[in-house]
Structure formats: structure tokens, C-alpha cells
PyMOL CGO cylinders between C-alpha atoms (Angstrom):
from pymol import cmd
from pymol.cgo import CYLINDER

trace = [
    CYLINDER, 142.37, 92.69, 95.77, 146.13, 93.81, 94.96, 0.3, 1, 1, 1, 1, 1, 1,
    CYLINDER, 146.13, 93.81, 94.96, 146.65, 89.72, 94.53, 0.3, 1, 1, 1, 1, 1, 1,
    CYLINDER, 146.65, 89.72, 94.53, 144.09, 89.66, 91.68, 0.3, 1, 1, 1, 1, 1, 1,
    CYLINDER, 144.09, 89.66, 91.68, 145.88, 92.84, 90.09, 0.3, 1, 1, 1, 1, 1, 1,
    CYLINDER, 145.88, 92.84, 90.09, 149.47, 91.47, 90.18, 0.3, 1, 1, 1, 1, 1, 1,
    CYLINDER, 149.47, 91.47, 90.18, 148.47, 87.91, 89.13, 0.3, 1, 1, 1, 1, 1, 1,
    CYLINDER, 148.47, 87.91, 89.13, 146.62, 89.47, 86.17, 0.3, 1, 1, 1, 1, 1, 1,
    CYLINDER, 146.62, 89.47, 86.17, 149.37, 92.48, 85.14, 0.3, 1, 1, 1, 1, 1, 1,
    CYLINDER, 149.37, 92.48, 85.14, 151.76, 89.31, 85.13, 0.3, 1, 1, 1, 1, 1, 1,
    CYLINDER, 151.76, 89.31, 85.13, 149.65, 87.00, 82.88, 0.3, 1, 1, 1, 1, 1, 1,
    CYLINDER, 149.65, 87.00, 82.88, 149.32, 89.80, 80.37, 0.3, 1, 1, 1, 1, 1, 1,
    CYLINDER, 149.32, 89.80, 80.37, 153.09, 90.49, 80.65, 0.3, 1, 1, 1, 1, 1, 1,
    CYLINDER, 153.09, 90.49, 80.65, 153.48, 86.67, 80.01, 0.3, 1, 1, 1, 1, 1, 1,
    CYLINDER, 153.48, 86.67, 80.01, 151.09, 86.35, 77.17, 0.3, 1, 1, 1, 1, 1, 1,
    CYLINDER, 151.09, 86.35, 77.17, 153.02, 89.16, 75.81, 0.3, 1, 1, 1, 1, 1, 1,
    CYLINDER, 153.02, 89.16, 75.81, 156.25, 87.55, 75.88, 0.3, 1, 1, 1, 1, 1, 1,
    CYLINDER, 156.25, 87.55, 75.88, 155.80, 84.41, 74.28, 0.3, 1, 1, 1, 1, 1, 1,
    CYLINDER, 155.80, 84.41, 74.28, 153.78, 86.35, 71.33, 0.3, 1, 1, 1, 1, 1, 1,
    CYLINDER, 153.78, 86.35, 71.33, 156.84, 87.83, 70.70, 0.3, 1, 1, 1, 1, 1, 1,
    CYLINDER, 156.84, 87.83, 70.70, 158.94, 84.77, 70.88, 0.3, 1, 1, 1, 1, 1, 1,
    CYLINDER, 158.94, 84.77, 70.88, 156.29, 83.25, 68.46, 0.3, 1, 1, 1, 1, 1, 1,
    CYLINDER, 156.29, 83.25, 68.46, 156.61, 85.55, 66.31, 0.3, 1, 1, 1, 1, 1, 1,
    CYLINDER, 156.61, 85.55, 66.31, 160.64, 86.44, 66.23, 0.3, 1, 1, 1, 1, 1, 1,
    CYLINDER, 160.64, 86.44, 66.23, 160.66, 82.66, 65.55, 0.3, 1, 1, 1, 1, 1, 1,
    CYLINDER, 160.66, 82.66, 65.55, 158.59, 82.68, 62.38, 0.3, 1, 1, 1, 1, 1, 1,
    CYLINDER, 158.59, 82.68, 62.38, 160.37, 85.50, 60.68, 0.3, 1, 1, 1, 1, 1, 1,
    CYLINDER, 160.37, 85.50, 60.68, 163.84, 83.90, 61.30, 0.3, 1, 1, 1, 1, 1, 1,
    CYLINDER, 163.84, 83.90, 61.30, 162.82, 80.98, 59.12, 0.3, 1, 1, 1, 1, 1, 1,
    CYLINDER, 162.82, 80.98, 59.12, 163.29, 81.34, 55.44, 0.3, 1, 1, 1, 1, 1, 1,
    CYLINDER, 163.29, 81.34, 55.44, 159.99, 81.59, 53.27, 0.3, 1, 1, 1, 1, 1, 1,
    CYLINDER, 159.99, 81.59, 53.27, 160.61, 79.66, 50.55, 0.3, 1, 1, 1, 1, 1, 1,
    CYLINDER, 160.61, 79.66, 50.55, 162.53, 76.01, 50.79, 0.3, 1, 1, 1, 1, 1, 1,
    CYLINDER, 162.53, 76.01, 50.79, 164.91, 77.23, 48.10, 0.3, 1, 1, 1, 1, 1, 1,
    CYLINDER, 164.91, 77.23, 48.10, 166.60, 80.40, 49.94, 0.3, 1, 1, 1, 1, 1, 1,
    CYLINDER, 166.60, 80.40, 49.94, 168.43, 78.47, 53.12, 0.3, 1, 1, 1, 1, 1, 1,
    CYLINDER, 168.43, 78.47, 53.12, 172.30, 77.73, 52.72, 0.3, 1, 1, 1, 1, 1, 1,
    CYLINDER, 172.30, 77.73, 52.72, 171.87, 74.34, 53.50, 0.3, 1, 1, 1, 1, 1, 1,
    CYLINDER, 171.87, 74.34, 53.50, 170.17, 72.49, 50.43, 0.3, 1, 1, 1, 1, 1, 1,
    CYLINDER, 170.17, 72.49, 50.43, 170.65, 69.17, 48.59, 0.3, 1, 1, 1, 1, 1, 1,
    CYLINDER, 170.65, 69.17, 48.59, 169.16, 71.10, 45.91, 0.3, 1, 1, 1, 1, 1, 1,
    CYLINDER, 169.16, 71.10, 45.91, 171.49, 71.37, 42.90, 0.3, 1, 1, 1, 1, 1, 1,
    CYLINDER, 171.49, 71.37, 42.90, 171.16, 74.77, 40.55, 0.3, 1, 1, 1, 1, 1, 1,
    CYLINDER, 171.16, 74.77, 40.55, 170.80, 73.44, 36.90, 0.3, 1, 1, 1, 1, 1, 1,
    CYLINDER, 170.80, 73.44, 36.90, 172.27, 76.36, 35.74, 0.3, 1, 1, 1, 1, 1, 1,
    CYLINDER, 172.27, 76.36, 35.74, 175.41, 76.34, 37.40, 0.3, 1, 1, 1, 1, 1, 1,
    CYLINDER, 175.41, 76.34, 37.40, 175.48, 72.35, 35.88, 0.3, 1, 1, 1, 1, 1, 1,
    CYLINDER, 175.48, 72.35, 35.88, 175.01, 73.90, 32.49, 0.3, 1, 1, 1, 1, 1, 1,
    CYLINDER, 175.01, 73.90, 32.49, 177.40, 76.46, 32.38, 0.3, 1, 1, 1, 1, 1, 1,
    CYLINDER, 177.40, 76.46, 32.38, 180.16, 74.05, 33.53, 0.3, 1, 1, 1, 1, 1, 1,
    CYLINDER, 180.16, 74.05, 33.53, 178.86, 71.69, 30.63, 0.3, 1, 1, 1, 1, 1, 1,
    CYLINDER, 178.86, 71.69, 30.63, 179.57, 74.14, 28.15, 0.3, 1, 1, 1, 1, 1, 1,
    CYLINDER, 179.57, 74.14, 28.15, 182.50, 75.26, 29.47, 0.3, 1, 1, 1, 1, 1, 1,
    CYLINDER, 182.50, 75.26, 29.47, 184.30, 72.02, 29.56, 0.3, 1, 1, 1, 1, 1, 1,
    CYLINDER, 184.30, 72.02, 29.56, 187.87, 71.85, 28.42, 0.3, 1, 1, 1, 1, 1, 1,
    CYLINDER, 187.87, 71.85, 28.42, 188.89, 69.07, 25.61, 0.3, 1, 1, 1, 1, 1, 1,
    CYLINDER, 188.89, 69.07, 25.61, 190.30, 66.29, 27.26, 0.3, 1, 1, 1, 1, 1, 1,
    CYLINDER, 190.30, 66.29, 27.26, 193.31, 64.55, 25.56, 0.3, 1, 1, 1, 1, 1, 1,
    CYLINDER, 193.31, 64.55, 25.56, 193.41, 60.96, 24.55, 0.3, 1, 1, 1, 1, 1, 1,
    CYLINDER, 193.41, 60.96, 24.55, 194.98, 58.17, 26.91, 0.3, 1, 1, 1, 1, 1, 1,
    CYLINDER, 194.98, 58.17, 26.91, 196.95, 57.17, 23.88, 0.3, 1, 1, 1, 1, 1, 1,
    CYLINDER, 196.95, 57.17, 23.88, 198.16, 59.52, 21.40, 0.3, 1, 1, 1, 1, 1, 1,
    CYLINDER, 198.16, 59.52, 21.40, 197.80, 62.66, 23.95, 0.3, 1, 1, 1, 1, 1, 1,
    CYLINDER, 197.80, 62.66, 23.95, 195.94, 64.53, 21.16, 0.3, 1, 1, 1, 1, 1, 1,
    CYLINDER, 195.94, 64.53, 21.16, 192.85, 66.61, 21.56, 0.3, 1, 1, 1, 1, 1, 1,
    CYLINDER, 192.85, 66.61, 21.56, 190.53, 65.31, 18.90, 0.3, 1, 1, 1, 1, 1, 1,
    CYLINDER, 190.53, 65.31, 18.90, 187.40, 66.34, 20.25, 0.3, 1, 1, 1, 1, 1, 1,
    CYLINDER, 187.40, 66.34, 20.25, 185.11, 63.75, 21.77, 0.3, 1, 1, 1, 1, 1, 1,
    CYLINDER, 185.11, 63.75, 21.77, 186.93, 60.72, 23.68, 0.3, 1, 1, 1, 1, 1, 1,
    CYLINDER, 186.93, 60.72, 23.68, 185.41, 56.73, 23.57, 0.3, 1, 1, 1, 1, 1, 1,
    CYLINDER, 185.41, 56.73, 23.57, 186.34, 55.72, 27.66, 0.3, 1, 1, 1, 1, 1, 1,
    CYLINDER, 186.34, 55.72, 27.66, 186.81, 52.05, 27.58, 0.3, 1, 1, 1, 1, 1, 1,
    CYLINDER, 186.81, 52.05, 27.58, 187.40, 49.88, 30.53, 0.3, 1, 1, 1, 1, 1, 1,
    CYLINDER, 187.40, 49.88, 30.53, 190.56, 48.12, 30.61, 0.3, 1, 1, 1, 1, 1, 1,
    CYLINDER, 190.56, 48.12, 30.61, 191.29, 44.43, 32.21, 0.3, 1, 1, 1, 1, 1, 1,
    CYLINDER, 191.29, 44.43, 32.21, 192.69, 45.73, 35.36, 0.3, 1, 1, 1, 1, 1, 1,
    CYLINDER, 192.69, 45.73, 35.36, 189.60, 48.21, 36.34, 0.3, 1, 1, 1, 1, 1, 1,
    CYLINDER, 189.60, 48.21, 36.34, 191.02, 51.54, 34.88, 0.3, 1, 1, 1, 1, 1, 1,
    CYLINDER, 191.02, 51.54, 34.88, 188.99, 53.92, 32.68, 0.3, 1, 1, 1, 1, 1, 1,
    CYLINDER, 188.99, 53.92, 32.68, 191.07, 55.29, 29.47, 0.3, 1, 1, 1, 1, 1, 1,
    CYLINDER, 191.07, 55.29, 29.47, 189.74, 57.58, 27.24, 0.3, 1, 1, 1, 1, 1, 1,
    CYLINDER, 189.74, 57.58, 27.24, 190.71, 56.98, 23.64, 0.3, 1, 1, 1, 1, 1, 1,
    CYLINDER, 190.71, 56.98, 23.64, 189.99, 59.10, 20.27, 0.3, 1, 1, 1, 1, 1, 1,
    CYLINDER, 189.99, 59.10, 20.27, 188.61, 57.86, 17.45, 0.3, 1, 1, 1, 1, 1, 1,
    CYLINDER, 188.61, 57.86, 17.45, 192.13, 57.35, 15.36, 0.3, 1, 1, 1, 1, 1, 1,
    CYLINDER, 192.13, 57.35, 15.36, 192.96, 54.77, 18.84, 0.3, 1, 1, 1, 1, 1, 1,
    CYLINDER, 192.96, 54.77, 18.84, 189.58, 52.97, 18.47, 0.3, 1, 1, 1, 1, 1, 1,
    CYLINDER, 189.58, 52.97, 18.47, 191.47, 50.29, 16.16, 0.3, 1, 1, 1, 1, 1, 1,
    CYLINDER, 191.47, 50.29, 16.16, 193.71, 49.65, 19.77, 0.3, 1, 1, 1, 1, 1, 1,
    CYLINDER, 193.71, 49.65, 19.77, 190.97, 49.01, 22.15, 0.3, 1, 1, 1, 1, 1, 1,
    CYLINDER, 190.97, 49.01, 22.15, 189.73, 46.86, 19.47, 0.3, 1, 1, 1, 1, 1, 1,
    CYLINDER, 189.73, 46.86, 19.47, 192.76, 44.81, 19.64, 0.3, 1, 1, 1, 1, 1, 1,
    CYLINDER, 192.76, 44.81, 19.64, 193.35, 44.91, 23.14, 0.3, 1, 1, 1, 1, 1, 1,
    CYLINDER, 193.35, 44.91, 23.14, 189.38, 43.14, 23.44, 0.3, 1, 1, 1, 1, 1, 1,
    CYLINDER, 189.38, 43.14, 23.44, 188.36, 46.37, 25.60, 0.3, 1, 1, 1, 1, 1, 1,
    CYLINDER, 188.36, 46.37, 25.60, 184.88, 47.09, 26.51, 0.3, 1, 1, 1, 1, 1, 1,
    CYLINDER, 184.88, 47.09, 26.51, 183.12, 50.50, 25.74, 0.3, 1, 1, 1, 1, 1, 1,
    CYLINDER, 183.12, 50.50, 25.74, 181.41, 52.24, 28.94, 0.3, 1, 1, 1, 1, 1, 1,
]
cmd.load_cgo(trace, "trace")
């Protein structure tokens, strides 16, 4: 008769054990898929506050900030950036716009 008590004080004890591994499991995990650390998820408005932030960048030619820049691709592979007073140059230089 003491068998049958131990063998069923240590199934409770058992069943009470992995309900609490069950259940410290669950609550570790975040709720939502947006709240872990690791994401590929990028926040738009962190995007759009470093668009409108941007700094004017100066022209590959004249070294001017004029605003907006025209990048062009040059024959060897590079990328320039020209304003629109240096548009006539790419022109004559046959460069393509991007």
C-alpha cells in the first residue's frame, strides 16, 4: 500500500513540475512579433526622420551645394553626382543618368 502512495505523491509532484516549466516557457516569449531585439523588421519612422534630415551633398564637379544632385554613371563604373549648372559636362562627356 505505501508503493501505491509514493508512486502517486511522485506523479503529482511530476505533473507539477513540468506545468511549471510549461508555463515559465510561455511567458518568456514575447507577445507580439514586433517587441523581440532580433527583427528584420525596419521602423519607417526612423527611415523618415533620416530622410528629412539629410545633409546637402556637394557636386562631384564644382563642389557647390546647389540643392538636388543628377548621379550619372561614368565609363569606368563610378557614380558622380553633378548639379544642374554641370549637366552641360556629363552631356559632353556622353554620360548616362541613373
Amino acid at each position: 500500500m505505501s508503493q501505491m502512495v509514493y508512486a502517486a505523491v511522485l506523479m503529482v509532484v511530476l505533473v507539477i513540475i513540468a506545468v511549471s516549466f510549461v508555463s515559465r516557457s510561455r511567458s518568456s516569449k514575447p507577445k507580439s512579433p514586433g517587441t523581440g531585439t532580433a527583427s528584420n523588421v525596419i521602423s519607417m519612422d526612423r527611415h523618415r526622420k533620416a530622410k528629412q534630415s539629410t545633409v546637402e551633398q556637394p557636386c562631384s564637379s564644382c563642389k557647390k551645394k546647389n540643392g538636388k544632385l543628377i548621379f550619372y554613371a561614368q565609363d569606368n563604373g563610378s557614380v558622380v553626382g553633378l548639379c544642374k549648372d554641370c549637366k552641360a559636362k556629363a552631356k559632353k562627356r556622353d554620360m548616362m543618368p541613373l
